[in-house]
N, C-alpha and C positions, 0 to 999 in steps of 0.2 A: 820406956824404951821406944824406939823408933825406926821405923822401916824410909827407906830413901827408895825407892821404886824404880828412880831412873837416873843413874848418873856414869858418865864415860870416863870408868878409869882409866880408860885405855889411851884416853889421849896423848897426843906429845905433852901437853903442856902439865904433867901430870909426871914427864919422865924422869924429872931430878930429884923428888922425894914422895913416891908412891909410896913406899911401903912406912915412911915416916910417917905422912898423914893419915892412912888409913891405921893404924895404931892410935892416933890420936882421936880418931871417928869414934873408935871402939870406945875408948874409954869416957868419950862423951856422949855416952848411952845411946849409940844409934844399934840396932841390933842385926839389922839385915839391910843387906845393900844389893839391887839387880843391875851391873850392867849389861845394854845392849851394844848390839853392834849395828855401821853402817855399813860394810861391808864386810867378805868373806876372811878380810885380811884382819880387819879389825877383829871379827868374830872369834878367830882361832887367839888373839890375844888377850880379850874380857877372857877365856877362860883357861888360859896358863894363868892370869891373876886371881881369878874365881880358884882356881886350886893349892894358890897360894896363902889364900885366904878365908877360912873356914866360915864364916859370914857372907861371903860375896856372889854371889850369882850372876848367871850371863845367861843373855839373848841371843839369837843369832839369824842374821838377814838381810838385807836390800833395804837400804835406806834411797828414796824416791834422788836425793842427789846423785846416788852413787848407777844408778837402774841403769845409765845410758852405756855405763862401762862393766858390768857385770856380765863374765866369761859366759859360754853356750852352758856351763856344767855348774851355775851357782845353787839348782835346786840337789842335786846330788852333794855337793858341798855341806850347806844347811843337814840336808839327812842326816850326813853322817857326823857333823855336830850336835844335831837334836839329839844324839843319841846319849850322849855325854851325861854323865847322871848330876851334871852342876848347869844344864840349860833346862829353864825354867820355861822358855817362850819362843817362839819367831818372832823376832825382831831388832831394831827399829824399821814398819815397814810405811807403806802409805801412799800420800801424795804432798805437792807440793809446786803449788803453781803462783809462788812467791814470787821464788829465785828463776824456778824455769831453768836449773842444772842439768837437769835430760828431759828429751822429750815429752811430750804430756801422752802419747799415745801408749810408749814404752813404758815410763809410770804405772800409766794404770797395766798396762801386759803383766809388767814385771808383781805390781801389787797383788791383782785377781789370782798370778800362782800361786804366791806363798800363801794368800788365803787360802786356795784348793788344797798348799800341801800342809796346813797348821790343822785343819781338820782331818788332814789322814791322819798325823802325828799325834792328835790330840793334844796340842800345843796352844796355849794361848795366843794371845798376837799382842802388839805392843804398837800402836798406831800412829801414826805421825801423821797429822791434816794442817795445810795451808791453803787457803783460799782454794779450797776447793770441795767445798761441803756435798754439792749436790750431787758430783761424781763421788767423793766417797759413799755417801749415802746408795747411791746406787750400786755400786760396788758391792756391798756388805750385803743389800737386801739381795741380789745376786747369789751369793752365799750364806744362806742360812744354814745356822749350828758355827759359823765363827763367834768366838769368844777371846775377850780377853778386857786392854785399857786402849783408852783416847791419851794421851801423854799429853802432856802440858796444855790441858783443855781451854780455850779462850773463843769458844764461839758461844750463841746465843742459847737460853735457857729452854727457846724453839726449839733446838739442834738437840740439844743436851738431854731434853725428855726424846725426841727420836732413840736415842743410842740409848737413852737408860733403856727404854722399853725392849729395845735390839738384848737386851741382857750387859750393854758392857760398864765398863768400872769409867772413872772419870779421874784423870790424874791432876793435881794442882801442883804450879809451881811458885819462883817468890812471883812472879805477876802478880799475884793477890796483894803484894803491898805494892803494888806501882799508885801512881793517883788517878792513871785514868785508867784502871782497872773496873769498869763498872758494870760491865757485861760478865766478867768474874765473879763478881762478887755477887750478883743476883743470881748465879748457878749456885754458889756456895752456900747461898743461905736457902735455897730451896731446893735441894736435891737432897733425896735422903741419904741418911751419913753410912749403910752399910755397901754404899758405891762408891767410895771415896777413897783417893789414897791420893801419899804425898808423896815430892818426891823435888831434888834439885838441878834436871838435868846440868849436872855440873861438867864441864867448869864452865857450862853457859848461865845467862837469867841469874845472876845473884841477885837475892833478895833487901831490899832498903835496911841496912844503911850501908850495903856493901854493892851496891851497883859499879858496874865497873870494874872490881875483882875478879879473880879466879874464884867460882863455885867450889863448892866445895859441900860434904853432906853433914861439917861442920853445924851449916847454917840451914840443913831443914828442922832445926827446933819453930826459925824463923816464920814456917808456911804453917807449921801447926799451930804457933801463937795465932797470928793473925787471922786462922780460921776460928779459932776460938773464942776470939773477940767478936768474930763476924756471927756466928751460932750463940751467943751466951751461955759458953762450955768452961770447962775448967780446960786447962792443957792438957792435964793428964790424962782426959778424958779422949779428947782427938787423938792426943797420941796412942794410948790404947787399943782406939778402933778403926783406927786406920792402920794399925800392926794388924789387928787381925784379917780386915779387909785384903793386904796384902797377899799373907800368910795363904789365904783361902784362894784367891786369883792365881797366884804362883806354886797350888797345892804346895807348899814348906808346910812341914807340923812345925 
């Protein structure tokens, strides 16, 4: 069985057979699925689906694109979705000084709350970092006692021992089969396994041999092979412990 940690059902591209596909998820052994949200809008939708769906969970948060357009009242928002007993975390939340979609000041403004307010809630957080490590890293050491994952992890083994020791979870996506995935892959084979979880932020990053498709949580068997080639594991085995892993970040029994 298999835990998918990070995938936006919510999306449009997702509108004309949601409830087809995720039936077909199910039945190909994935067990738990967490979507999060980029926004307040998105949020209240991961979890009309999350209730339609007895496997599915949501996040709820400020995604660093969305921060420049997020109303005076998004921390009250969040609240009172945190409260929803199918939101598992704050998020997708972060930085993101890729695209440069809103401000970098605001970013971090907007990140630093929902960290102040995942620790009042007791809420994990669900991280989103682009090119912009050393402001995260400050950020978080800022706030000590946040908890939660790094999402589609792809920076340095440097970075990566920083955050394991911070206490957080490290999410892997298909990047693990890209070919210049090398900075990936020397996290994966040396980062202990009970930090680990998978996940397909779908319907982005499909995994080889489906680059270029709609993601989909079809294809994270895809990220558990490949790490298991990478560790000298059985499948079963990743797959296993990376359900549990989940399971335990997202407190699900």
């Amino acid at each position: 069985m298999l835990f998918d940690t990070h995938a936006h059902y919510d999306d449009e591209k997702f509108d004309d057979d949601r409830g087809e596909l995720l039936a077909k998820v199910r039945e190909a052994g994935v067990e738990l699925i967490v979507d999060p949200a980029s926004d307040i809008a998105s949020a209240k939708k991961a979890r009309d689906i999350a209730h339609e769906h007895d496997f599915v969970w949501f996040a709820a948060g400020v995604h660093p694109h969305e921060a420049g357009e997020a109303a005076a009242d998004y921390p009250e928002e969040i609240r009172a979705l945190a409260a929803d007993p199918k939101c598992v975390a704050i998020g997708e939340i972060g930085l993101d000084y890729h695209y440069d979609f809103s401000p970098r000041d605001v970013q971090r403004r907007v990140y630093a709350r929902q960290l102040a307010l995942a620790r009042e809630l007791d809420k994990p957080v669900i991280i989103h970092e682009r090119e912009a490590v050393a402001d995260n890293l400050d950020i978080l050491k800022a706030h000590p006692g946040a908890r939660g994952v790094v999402h589609c992890y792809s920076g340095s083994w440097e970075t990566a021992k920083l955050l394991l020791n911070m206490g957080f979870y490290l999410g892997f996506t298909g990047v693990v089969t890209f070919k210049n995935a090398r900075r990936v892959l020397e996290v994966v084979e040396k980062m202990p396994l009970d930090r680990m979880v998978i996940e397909t932020d779908s319907p982005y990053m499909a995994p080889v041999p489906h680059r270029g498709e709609r993601n989909s949580s079809l294809f994270v068997h895809l990220v558990a092979e490949k790490i298991a080639e990478i560790r000298g594991m059985e499948v079963a085995d990743v797959a296993r412990i990376t359900l549990e892993n989940g399971k335990r970040l997202f407190s699900l029994s």
